[in-house]
Residue, then its C-alpha position, 0 to 999 in steps of 0.5 A: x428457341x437456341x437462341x432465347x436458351x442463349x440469351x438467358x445462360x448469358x444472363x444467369x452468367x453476367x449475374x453470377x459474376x456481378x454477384x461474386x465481384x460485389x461479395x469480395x469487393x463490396x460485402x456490406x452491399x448484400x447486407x441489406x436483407x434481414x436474417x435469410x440468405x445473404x443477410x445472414x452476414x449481419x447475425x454473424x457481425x453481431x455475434x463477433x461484436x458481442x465476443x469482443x465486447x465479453x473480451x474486453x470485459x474479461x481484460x477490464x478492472x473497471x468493476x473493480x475500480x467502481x467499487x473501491x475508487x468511491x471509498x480513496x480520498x485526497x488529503x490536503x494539510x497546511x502546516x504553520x512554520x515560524x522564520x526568523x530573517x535576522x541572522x541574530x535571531x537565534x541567539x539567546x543575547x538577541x532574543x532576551x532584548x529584542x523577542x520574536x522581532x522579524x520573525x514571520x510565518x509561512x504556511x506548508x501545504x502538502x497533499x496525499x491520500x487517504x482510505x475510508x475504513x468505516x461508515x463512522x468516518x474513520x480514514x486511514x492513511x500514512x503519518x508523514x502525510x499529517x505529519x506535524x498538521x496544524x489543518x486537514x481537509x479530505x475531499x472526496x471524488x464527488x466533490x465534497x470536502x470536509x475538515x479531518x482530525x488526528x484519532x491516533x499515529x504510528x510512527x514507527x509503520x508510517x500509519x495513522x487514522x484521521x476522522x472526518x464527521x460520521x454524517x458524512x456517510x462516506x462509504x468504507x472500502x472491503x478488506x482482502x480475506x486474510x485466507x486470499x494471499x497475494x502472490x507474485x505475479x498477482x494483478x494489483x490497482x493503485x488509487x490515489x492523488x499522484x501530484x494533486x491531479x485528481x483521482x487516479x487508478x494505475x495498474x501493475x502486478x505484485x513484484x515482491x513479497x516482504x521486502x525490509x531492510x530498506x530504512x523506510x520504517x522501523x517495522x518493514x514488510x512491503x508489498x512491492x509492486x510496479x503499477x505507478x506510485x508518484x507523490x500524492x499517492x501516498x496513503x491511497x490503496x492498493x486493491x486487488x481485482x476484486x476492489x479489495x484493500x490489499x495495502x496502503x501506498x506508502x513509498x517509492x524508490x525513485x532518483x527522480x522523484x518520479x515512479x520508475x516501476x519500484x513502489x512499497x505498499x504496507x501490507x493489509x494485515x499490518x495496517x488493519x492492526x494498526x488502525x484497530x488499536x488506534x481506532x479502540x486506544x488512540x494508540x498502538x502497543x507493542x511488546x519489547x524486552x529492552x536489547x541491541x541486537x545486530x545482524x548474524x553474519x557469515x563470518x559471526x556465525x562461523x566464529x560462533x560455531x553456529x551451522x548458519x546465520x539465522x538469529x540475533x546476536x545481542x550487542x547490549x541489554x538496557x539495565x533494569x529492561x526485561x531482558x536484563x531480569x531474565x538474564x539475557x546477556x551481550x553476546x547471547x544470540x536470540x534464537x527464538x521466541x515463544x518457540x518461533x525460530x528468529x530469521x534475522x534481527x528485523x524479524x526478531x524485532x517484529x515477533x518481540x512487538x507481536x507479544x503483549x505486554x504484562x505476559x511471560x515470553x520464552x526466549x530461545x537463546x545460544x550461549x557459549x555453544x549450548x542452547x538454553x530458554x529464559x523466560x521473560x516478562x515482556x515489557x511495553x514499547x516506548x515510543x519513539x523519540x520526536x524529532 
């Protein structure tokens, strides 16, 4: 009877410890039974292997990406341009006797992006992108292509509206509220057709709000972010996580011709006036009164008598404009208009084109060290010269 005691202690001993060496070494071995004992280990995987999965969903702009990518086109143009190869050819002498003799013609092509803003065709993209377009054609990521014409373009924010035919049922992209109000730090998407290799998504966040002053535009207030632009994506949007339209690509800072982590994006507020006006008008209207104006220096406005540099000091007034009625003179500094304080003279600019044309405006000014308001009709904007 020891001796059988014996036998089985040693028995139950080697089973122990074959079991413990196969549990450190070997764990997926005692695996094979289902959801009791050992087995238990398989409920505990799955588990794991959902976390992660919820993980990556949390870490994912997927959806947001699915939802707007549909509504980014690719725009090609062509554009014809006439050459002269006779050195001559210029010359009024040389054309009189001979013409267009040696001329040739050669076809530009170009390539950018577009965002669909309405089921009815409407496409909203950048005026340097159809630019001068003598043919347009928008493909979409599913492959269909179709031919585009010019609605209307502005200049003067690099925006213009392209339409392709409403049977085309190309789905149009969300706007972002006006109340969600992007903010540094917020994680933003780039769509577009960087280099003509197709649609592409990159991620970054919002670096900086308002950027101006960079000689991009005349009216400047760019979204400036790091999530990679490169040529062919301009044009194409910008969303946030949600797949909302936040802005459109516009330009990038770059002495390669390349991203390098600095890229402008005009603002959805912006743009979507823009393409409203065009889209009802063909074109886009502005308030002006007809001054110069230059920046308010330290120096200006020491000289000046003024406690800081806020304002627009008025460096000429086109006779017979608004202005000149009012009696704005050289010299005034613009302080305000319809009470909103001026900041410098680009903001002046921007909140002299916000009035409508027609109205009578109440402009703030500082003459002689005394401040005084003049009331002026506001004019309508010319438009800018072509080149």
């Amino acid at each position: 009877m020891k001796r059988l005691w014996l036998i089985f202690a040693q028995a139950v001993t080697v089973t122990v410890a074959a079991l413990f060496v196969i549990q450190t070494l070997k764990p997926d071995w005692l695996a094979w039974r289902g959801g009791t004992g050992l087995g238990a280990v398989d409920v505990v995987s799955v588990k794991e292997a959902a976390t992660s999965a919820d993980s990556r969903r949390a870490n994912s702009y997927a959806e947001a990406a699915k939802r707007a990518v549909p509504s980014v086109v690719h725009i090609y143009t062509t554009q014809e341009i006439r050459s002269s190869r006779h050195p001559l050819a210029n010359d009024p002498f040389w054309y009189h006797f001979f013409g267009d003799r040696g001329a040739t013609t050669q076809r530009r092509s170009g390539l950018g992006s577009g965002v669909v803003v309405s089921e009815e065709g409407f496409i909203l993209t950048n005026y340097h992108v159809v630019e001068a377009a003598d043919d347009i054609e928008v493909a979409v990521n599913d492959g269909r292509k179709f031919k585009a014409k010019v609605v209307g373009t502005d200049p003067e924010s690099d925006l213009a509206v392209v339409r392709v035919p409403a049977e085309s049922r190309l789905p149009a992209i969300a706007f972002a509220a006006e109340d969600d109000a992007l903010r540094v730090g917020d994680v933003v998407l780039a769509i577009g057709n960087p280099f003509g290799v197709g649609q592409t998504v990159t991620s970054g966040i919002v670096s900086a709000l308002g950027r101006s002053h960079l000689g991009i535009n005349t009216f400047e207030n760019f979204i400036q972010t790091d999530a990679a632009v490169n040529p062919g994506n301009s044009g194409g949007a910008l969303i946030d996580t949600n797949g909302s339209l936040v802005g459109i690509n516009t330009a990038i800072y770059s002495q390669s011709g390349g991203s390098m982590g600095i890229g402008f994006a005009i603002p959805v507020s912006l743009a979507r006036n823009v393409m409203e006006q065009i889209i009802k008008s063909g074109s886009v209207t502005r308030g002006w009164i007809g001054v110069e104006v230059q920046e308010i220096t330290p120096e200006l406005a020491e000289s000046f008598r003024m406690p800081n540099a806020d304002g627009a000091l008025i460096a000429g007034v086109m006779r017979g404009s608004p202005a000149d009625k009012a009696g704005i003179r050289p010299g005034d500094v613009l302080l305000a208009i319809d009470g909103k304080r001026v900041k410098d003279a680009e903001n002046m600019l921007e909140l002299i084109a916000g009035l409508e044309p027609g109205r009578a405006g109440r402009i703030g000014l500082r003459r002689e060290g005394k401040e005084i308001e003049v009331q002026a009709t506001i004019g309508k904007r010319p438009k800018p010269p072509r080149d």
